[in-house]
N, C-alpha and C positions, 0 to 999 in steps of 0.2 A: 423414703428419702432418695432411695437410687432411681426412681422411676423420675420422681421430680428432674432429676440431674438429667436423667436420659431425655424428657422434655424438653428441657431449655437448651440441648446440645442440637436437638433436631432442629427446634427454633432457628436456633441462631447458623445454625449451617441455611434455611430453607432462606433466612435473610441477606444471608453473605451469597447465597448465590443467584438471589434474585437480584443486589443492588448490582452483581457482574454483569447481567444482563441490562441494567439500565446501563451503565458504562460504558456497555456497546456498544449502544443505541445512540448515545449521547450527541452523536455525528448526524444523526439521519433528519435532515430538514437544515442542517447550518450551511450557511454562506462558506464553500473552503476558502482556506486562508490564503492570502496570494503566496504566489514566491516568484524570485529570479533568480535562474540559477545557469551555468554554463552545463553544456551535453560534452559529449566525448571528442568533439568535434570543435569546442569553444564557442560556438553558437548558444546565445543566450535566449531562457526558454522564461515566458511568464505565463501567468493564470489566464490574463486575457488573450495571449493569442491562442486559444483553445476553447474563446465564447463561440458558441452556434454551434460549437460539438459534443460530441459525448468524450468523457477522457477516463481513463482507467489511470491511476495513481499509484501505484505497487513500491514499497519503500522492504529493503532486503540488508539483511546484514553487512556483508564482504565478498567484494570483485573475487572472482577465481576461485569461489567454495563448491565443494561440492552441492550443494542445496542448493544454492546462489543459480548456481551454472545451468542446474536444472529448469531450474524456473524462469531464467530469462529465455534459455532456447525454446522453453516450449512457448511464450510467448512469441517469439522470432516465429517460429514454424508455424502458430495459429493467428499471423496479422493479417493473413487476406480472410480468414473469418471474422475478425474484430473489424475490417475497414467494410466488409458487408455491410458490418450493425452498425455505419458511421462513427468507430471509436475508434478513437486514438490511445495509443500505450506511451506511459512516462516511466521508466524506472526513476529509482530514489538510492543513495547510500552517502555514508559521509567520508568515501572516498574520494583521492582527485581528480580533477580532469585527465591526468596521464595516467591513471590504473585504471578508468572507465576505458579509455584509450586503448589500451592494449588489449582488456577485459573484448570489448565490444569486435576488434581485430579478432582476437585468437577464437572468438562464435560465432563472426559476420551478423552481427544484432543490428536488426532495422530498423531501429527506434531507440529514442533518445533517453541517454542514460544521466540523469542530474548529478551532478558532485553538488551537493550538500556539505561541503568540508568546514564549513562555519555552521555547519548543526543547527542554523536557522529555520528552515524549514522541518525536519525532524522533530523538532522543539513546537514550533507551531502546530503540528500534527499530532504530534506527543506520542511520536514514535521512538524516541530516543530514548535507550537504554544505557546505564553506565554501572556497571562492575568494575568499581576502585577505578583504578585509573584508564580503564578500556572502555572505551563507547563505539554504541552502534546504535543504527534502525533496528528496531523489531522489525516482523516480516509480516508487515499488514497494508492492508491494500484498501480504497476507498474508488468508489464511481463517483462524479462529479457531471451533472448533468448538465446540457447546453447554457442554461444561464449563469452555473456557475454553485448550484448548491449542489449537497452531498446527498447521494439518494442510498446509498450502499457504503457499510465501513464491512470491512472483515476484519477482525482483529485477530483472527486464529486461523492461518493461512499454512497450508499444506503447499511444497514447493512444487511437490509432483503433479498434481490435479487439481490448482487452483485457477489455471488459466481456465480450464472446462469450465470450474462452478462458475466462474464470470460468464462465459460465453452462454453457460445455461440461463444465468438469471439475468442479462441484459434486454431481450424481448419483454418479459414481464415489465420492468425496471422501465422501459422507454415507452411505454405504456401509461406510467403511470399522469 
């Protein structure tokens, strides 16, 4: 009886982590979904002024965090290797335009940071997280190829060394 039991535990974990894995995936071939949304600047940013490029999508919890901070600058510091590989960086959060604002000031960030503050976009992407009455983006990132589909999701994105793994797998990625 206990072997039985320990059977269907393995099962059922080897199921639950295989459908995570489809989940993942779920992104790779879809059309991304538009958005319009204002940068730090008030300049309003869509999906197509970004056709016939390659664009990096990075959607991050909260302006001023520590993780947060980490991961935009090292995006900041790595955009003349990203503009090599012809790509462009969007940061994502459902903060507003004046705490992108000061966010983008207080790190000199070179790229444009979306207020999402209608969670529109987060919701589309289905990056948005809520804990009672607290929402935010998860901190996941997606590549969006020149015509506009999604080649690459990360759904489990390290704030430290995620810019790298991008810049690692975009040669392959524009390849395909």
């Amino acid at each position: 009886m206990k072997k039985r039991w320990i059977m269907r535990f393995i099962f059922t974990l080897m199921l639950s982590l295989s459908s995570l894995s489809l989940f993942a995936d779920e992104w790779v071939g879809a059309l991304a979904p538009n958005f319009s949304l204002k940068d730090q600047t008030g300049k309003i940013h869509q999906l197509q002024d970004y056709q016939g490029q390659w664009l990096v999508v990075y959607f991050y919890p909260k302006d001023k965090t520590p993780g947060c901070t980490t991961e935009a600058k090292n995006f900041r510091d790595s955009l003349a290797e990203f503009s090599k590989l012809h790509t462009k960086i969007v940061g994502v959060s459902i903060d507003s335009v004046e705490s992108h604002k000061e966010f983008s000031q207080m790190h000199d960030l070179n790229f444009p940071i979306l207020a999402d503050d209608e969670k529109k976009m987060s919701t589309n992407y289905k990056t948005l997280m809520s804990l009672g009455p607290l929402s935010f983006s998860k901190r996941e990132s997606f590549v969006i190829d020149p015509m506009g589909n999604i080649v690459k999701h990360y759904p489990d994105v390290n704030a430290e060394s995620h810019f790298q793994q991008i810049l690692n797998d975009l040669p392959a990625l524009q390849k395909l």
